[in-house]
LUMGURO-824908 format. One record per residue (C-alpha): x, z, y. Coordinates in steps of 0.25 Angstrom, whole numbers, plus 5000, padded with zeros to 4 digits. Example, Ala and Ser with C-alpha at 12.3 -4.5 7.8 and 13.67 -1.06 7.14 Angstrom:
BEGIN
504950314982 505550294996 
//
This chain:
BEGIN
525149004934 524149074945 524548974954 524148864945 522748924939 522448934955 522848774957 521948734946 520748844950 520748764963 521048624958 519848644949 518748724958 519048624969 517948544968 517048674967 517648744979 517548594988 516048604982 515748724987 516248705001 515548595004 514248665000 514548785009 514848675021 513548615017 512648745019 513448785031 512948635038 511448645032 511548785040 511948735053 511048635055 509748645063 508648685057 507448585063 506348645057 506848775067 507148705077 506248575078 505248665087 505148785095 504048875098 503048855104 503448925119 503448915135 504148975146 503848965160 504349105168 504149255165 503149245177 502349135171 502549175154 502049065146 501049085134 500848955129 501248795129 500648685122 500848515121 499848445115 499848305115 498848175112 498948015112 499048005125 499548135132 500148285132 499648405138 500648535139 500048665142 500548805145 500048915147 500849055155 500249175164 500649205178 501349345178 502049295191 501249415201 500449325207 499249235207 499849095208 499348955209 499448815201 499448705209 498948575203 500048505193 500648655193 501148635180 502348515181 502748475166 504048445166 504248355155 504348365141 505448355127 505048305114 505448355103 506348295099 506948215110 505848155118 505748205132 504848165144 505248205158 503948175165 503248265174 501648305174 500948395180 499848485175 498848605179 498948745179 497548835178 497248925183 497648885196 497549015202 498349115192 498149245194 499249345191 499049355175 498449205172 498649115161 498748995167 498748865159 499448735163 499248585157 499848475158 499548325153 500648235150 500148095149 500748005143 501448075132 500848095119 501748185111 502248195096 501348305090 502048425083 503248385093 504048485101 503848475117 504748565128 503748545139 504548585154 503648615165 503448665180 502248765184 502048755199 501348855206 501048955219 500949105220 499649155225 499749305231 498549295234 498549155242 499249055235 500549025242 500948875245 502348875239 502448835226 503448875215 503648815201 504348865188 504748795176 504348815162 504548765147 503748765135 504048705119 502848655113 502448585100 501548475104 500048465099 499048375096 498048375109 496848455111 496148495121 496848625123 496748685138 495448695147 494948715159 493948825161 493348885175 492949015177 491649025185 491049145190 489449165195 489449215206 490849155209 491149305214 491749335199 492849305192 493349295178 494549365171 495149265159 496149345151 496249465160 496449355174 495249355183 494849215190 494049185200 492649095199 493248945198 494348965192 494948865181 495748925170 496148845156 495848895142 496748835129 495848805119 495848895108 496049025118 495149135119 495249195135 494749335139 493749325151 492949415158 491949415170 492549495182 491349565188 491249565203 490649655214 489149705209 489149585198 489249595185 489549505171 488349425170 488649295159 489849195154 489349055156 490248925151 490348785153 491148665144 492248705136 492248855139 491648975130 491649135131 491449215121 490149285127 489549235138 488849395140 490149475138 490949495151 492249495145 492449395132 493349265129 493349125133 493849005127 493648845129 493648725121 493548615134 493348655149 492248725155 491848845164 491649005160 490749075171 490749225172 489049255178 489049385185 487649445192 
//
């Protein structure tokens, strides 16, 4: 009698038991697969080498070409130089399957990078004009020589990788000079000091700190600027710098 209460308890819950697997199969698949609003982009990142640690990328594009910037500091020891076309960019992978395996070359400022620099590289990739909003996993080479003090003629390289989402083009990056009167002085920009001439790149939108390195009997006299570049007092010796399109910051000392 059990026997048969259990046949027809099967025969006629069947159906719900076949029902119920199939939804448990369902949920287990919807699980598994990938989530593409997770995994459609990655931060925003770079990497270079603990020597050279990376603090910013960018890909911004318009109708007629690209420009990839990054930006790292030289904790390597030792001044070093950048060569012209120091940075090698290395190609470039769409998001998500157009890839590009030209190579262009670009400029590293400043030139001269003391121990402690940021340095600023840029690099225009004519030619392409790239989906904005789109994912791009720039791959480039950094070129330079060590410098301890005179600069030494071998050169060395190291790699680097960044992810970035492209945007619309701007003019983000600028080359300043830093001027000194008499020439004697020299100005420190976020704690690096340069000497009279030299060329250094402000991102639009950054504030910097700079300060006017006195020297011998002399002292801090005025800011002056040219062009695109601003202070924020041109009578206090120490205050910020920005730009919004290239131009010159002198430090007067008397």
């Amino acid at each position: 009698m059990r026997s048969q209460s259990a046949v027809e308890f099967l025969t006629t819950y069947s159906w719900a038991f076949l029902i119920l697997g199939m939804f448990v199969v369902s949920i287990l698949a919807i699980i598994s697969l990938p989530n593409k609003s997770s995994t459609a982009y990655q931060p925003t990142s770079c990497y270079i080498s603990p020597s050279f640690p990376c603090s910013g990328t960018l890909m911004a594009t318009n109708s007629i070409a690209s420009l990839f910037v990054v930006i790292f500091q030289n904790n390597l020891g030792t001044g070093i130089y950048f060569p012209e076309n120091a940075l090698a960019y290395n190609g470039i992978v769409l998001a998500p399957s157009f890839t590009s395996n030209a190579t262009y070359g670009g400029y590293c400022y400043p030139q001269n990078a003391p121990v402690g620099a940021t340095i600023t590289c840029n690099v225009s990739i004519s030619g392409y004009s790239m989906p904005v909003a789109s994912q791009v996993n720039p791959r480039f080479t950094l070129i330079y020589q060590i410098c301890s003090p005179v600069c030494a003629k071998q050169i060395y390289n190291t790699s680097g990788t960044a992810v970035a989402v492209v945007e619309p083009y701007k003019s983000i990056i600028y080359q300043v000079q830093l001027l000194t009167s008499p020439s004697a002085g020299s100005i420190a920009l976020n704690g690096v000091k340069y000497a009279n001439g030299a060329n250094v790149i402000f991102v639009a939108g950054a504030s910097y700190n700079i300060y006017a390195v006195p020297f011998g009997t002399h002292s801090f006299s005025s800011w002056s600027v040219s062009g695109g570049a601003m202070v924020g007092s041109t009578t206090s010796q120490s205050t910020t710098a920005n730009a919004v399109g290239s131009g010159t910051i002198t430090a007067t000392f008397t």
